[in-house]
Structures are given as structure tokens and as C-alpha cells.
C-alpha positions in Angstrom: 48.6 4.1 -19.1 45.7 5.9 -20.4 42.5 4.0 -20.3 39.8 3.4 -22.8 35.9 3.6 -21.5 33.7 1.7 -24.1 29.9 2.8 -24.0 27.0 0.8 -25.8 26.1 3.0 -28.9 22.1 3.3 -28.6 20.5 4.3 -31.9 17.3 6.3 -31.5 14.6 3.8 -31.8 10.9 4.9 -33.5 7.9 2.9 -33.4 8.7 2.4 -37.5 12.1 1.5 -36.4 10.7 -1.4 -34.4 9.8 -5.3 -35.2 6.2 -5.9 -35.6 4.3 -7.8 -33.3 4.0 -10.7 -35.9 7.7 -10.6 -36.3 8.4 -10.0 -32.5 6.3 -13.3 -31.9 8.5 -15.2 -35.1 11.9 -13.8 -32.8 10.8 -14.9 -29.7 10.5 -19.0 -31.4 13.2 -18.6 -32.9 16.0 -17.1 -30.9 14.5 -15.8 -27.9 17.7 -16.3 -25.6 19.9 -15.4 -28.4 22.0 -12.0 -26.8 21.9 -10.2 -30.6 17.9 -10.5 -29.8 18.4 -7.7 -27.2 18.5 -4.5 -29.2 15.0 -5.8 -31.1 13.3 -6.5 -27.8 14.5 -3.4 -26.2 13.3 -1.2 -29.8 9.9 -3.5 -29.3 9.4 -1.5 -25.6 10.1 1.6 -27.0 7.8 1.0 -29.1 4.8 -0.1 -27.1 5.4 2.7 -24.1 5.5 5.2 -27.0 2.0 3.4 -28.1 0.9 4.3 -24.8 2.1 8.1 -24.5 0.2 8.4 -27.8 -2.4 7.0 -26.7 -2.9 4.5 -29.7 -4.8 1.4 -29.1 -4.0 -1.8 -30.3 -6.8 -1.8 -33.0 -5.2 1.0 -34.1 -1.9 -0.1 -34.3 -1.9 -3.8 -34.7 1.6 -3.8 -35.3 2.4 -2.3 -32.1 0.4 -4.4 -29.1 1.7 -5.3 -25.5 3.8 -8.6 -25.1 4.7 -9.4 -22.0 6.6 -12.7 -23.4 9.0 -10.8 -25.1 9.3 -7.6 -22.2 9.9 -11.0 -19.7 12.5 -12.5 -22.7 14.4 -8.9 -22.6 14.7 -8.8 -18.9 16.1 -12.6 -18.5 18.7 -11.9 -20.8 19.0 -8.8 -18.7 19.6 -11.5 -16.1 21.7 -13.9 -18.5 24.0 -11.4 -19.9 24.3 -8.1 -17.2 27.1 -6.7 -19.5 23.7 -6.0 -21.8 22.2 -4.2 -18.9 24.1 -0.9 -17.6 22.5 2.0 -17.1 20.5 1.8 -20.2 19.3 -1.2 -19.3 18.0 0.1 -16.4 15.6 2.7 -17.8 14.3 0.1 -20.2 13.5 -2.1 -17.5 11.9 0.0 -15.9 9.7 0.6 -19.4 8.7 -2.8 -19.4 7.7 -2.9 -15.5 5.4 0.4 -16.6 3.9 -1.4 -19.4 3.2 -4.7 -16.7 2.1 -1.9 -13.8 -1.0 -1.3 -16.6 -2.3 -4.9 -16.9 -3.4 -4.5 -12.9 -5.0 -6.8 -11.6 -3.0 -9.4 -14.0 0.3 -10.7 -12.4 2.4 -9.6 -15.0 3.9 -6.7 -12.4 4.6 -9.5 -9.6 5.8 -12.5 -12.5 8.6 -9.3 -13.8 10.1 -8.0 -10.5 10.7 -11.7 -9.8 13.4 -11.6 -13.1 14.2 -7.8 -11.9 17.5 -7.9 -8.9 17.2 -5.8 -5.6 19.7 -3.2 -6.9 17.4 -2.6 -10.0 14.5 -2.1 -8.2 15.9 0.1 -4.7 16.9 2.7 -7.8 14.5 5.3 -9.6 11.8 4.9 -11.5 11.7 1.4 -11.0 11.7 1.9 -6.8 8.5 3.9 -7.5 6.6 1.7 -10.1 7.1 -1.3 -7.4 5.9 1.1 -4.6 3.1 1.7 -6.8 2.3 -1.8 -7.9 2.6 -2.1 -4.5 -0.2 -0.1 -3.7 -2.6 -1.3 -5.9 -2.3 -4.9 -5.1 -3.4 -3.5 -1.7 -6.3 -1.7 -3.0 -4.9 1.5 -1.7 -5.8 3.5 -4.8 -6.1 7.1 -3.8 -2.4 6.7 -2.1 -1.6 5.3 -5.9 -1.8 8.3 -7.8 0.3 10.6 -6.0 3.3 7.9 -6.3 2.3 7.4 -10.0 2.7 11.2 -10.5 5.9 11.0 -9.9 6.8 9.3 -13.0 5.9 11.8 -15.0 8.4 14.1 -13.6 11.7 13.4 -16.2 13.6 14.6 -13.6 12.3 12.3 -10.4 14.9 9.9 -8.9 17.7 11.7 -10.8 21.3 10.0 -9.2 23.6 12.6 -8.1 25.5 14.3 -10.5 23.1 13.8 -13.0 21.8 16.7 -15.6 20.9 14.8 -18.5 17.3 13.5 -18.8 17.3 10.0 -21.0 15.0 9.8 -24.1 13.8 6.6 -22.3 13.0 8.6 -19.1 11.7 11.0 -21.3 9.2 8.5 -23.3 8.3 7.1 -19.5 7.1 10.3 -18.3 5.4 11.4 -21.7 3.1 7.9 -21.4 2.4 8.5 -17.6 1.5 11.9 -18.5 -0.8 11.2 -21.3 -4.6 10.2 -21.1 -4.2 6.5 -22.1 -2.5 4.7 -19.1 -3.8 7.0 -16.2 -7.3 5.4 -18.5 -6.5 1.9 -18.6 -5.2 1.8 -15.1 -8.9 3.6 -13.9 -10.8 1.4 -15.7 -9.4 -1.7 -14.2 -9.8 -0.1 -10.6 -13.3 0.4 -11.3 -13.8 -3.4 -12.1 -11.9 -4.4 -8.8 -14.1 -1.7 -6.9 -17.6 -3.9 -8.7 -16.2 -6.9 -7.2 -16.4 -5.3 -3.8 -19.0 -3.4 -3.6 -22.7 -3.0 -5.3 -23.0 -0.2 -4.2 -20.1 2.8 -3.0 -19.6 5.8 -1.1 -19.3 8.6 -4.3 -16.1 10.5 -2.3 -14.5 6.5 -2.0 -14.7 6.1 -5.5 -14.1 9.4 -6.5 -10.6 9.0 -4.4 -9.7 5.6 -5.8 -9.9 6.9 -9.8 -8.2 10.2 -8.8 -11.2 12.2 -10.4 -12.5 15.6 -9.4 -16.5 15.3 -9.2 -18.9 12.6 -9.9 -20.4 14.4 -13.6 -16.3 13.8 -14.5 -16.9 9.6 -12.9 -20.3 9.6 -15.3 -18.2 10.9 -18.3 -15.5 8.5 -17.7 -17.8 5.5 -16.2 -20.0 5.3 -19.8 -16.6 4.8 -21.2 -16.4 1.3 -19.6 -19.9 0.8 -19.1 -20.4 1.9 -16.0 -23.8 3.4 -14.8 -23.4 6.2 -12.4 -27.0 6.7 -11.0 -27.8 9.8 -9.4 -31.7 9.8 -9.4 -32.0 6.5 -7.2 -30.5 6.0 -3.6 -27.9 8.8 -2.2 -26.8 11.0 -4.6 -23.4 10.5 -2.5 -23.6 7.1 -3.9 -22.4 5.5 -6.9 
């Protein structure tokens, strides 16, 4: 007998299309565990990864800012309810683990991929956003951004067989591609890198933040008040 295949219908979600963060926060008290919650929590991580490929700022778009209480709600009824999950689900998980990868050093990376199972993670992109979490919570930065990269390639990790790119792989690789995360995530190096040393080797620190020369550190540095001093000590120094 012929067989019938039912697939989730995904509408294509905007960041107007999404909840605010005011009414994400109301959701989350009210029916946080509730499975009809899922297709506003997953429309809320569009919404903030596609903050973050364009490059917005939360200042800027108070309606839009990171929650990590409702990315962890969306990824324990994930765990609740697989049926929700699929290979949608998938991609979106691994949206949320991007937008916890940022916060570094915060432990919102290590408190996700506790919720996330093994056969989530071993697959693409979220096998290389634990690789790179991975990395930075060893401090090996300059072996970070290659891996990091990666994402950005719509195409990375495709399964065999596969020739369609998802619009939520898509919106992945357009926020590690723009200025704002590859930002964020330098900036938070630089204030591990203070805790360790007063002073550092310029080629070190030029390797950790993935930056060409120090006049492009200086540039950058001012931008989180850091003072790159080339007039006293080594000039190989920051």
C-alpha cells in the first residue's frame, strides 16, 4: 500500500515575524514546556542569529537581545518531545549553540551541549561549534579560527546526497561571516589574554584575535579599551 511521508511545514521566519524579548520573557513564565511554545522559541533564534549577521546590537534592537533561558527552553523540549526535532531541529540547535559559542568565557556553551545528545553533536555544524568551543576553553585561539571558518561555508558538513543549502544554514554562515561575532568573540579573548598576561608577545596576540598587523590590534583594541603601546618596551610587545 502506498505510503504517506508527513514533513513539518516551516514558515519563513523574519526578525518582525518573531516575539519580542519582552514577550519571549512573558512565554517563557507562562508556558515554557508547553510543545506549541516551540515554533516561537525557534522564530526567537532566528531572530537573534539574524541580529548577529546584521550586526545589530542590542541597544539597537531592544526587541531582539540574546536569551539563553529560552534557546535552553527550546532545546529541552528538543529533548522532551524529539518528534519536534528532525532535521530541522537540528540546524536550529545548532543556531542556539552559535549564539552560546559567543558568550565565551560564560558557560552557556558547556550548560547547552549538556541538553544537546551525542548524535546531535557528532553531525555538522554542531560537531564543529563543539570543536570550537572546545578550543577556546583551552585557550587555543589561533587553532580557533580556522575551525570557526568553517561555518561560514553553507556548504561545510553537507550529509551525502545533499544539494540543498537550509535558510537556517544559510543565516548561520551569513552571521559567522559578518563583522559582529568574529567581534564579540575577539573582544572576549582579549580580556582572557589581560588575565594572563600584563604584558604579551605582539605575534601571540596577533595569532589569538586572528588579525593581520598590530596598527589593525590598535584599531580594534581602542574599540574595547585596549591600549596598544608601541613607544614604550618592545615594539614586538603589546
Amino acid at each position: 500500500a502506498p505510503t504517506l511521508t508527513l514533513h513539518r511545514v516551516v514558515p519563513h521566519y523574519t526578525m518582525s515575524a518573531s516575539l519580542s524579548h519582552s514577550e519571549i520573557q512573558a512565554l517563557l513564565s507562562e508556558s515554557a514546556y508547553d510543545p506549541a511554545a516551540c515554533p516561537k522559541l525557534e522564530a526567537y533564534v532566528r531572530a537573534q542569529v539574524s541580529a548577529v549577521a546584521s550586526t545589530l546590537v542590542a541597544s539597537e534592537s531592544p526587541d531582539v537581545q540574546y536569551c539563553f533561558d529560552a534557546n535552553r527552553t527550546l532545546i529541552k523540549l528538543y529533548q522532551f518531545f524529539p518528534h519536534l526535532e528532525g532535521e530541522l531541529g537540528m540546524t536550529i540547535t545548532a543556531l542556539a549553540a552559535f549564539l552560546a559559542l559567543l558568550q565565551f568565557p560564560e558557560t552557556d556553551f558547556m550548560a547547552l551541549s549538556c541538553l544537546m545528545p551525542e548524535r546531535v553533536q557528532s553531525m555538522e555544524p554542531c560537531a564543529t561549534l563543539v570543536r570550537c568551543a572546545e578550543l577556546l576553553e583551552s585557550c587555543q585561539f589561533s587553532e580557533f579560527w580556522p575551525e570557526f571558518r568553517k561555518l561560514g561555508i553553507p556548504e561545510y558538513g553537507a550529509r551525502d546526497g545533499e544539494t540543498v543549502v537550509s535558510e537556517d544554514r544559510k543565516l548561520l554562515s551569513n552571521a559567522v561571516n559578518g563583522s559582529s561575532a568574529s567581534s564579540q568573540i575577539r573582544s572576549n579573548i582579549i580580556k582572557m589574554l589581560a588575565r594572563t598576561y600584563r604584558s604579551a608577545p605582539l605575534p601571540l596576540v596577533l595569532a589569538a584575535l586572528d588579525l593581520k598587523d598590530g596598527e589593525v590590534l590598535k584599531s580594534f583594541g581602542s574599540k574595547v579599551m585596549l591600549t596598544v603601546d608601541g613607544t614604550s618596551g618592545s615594539e614586538n610587545e603589546v
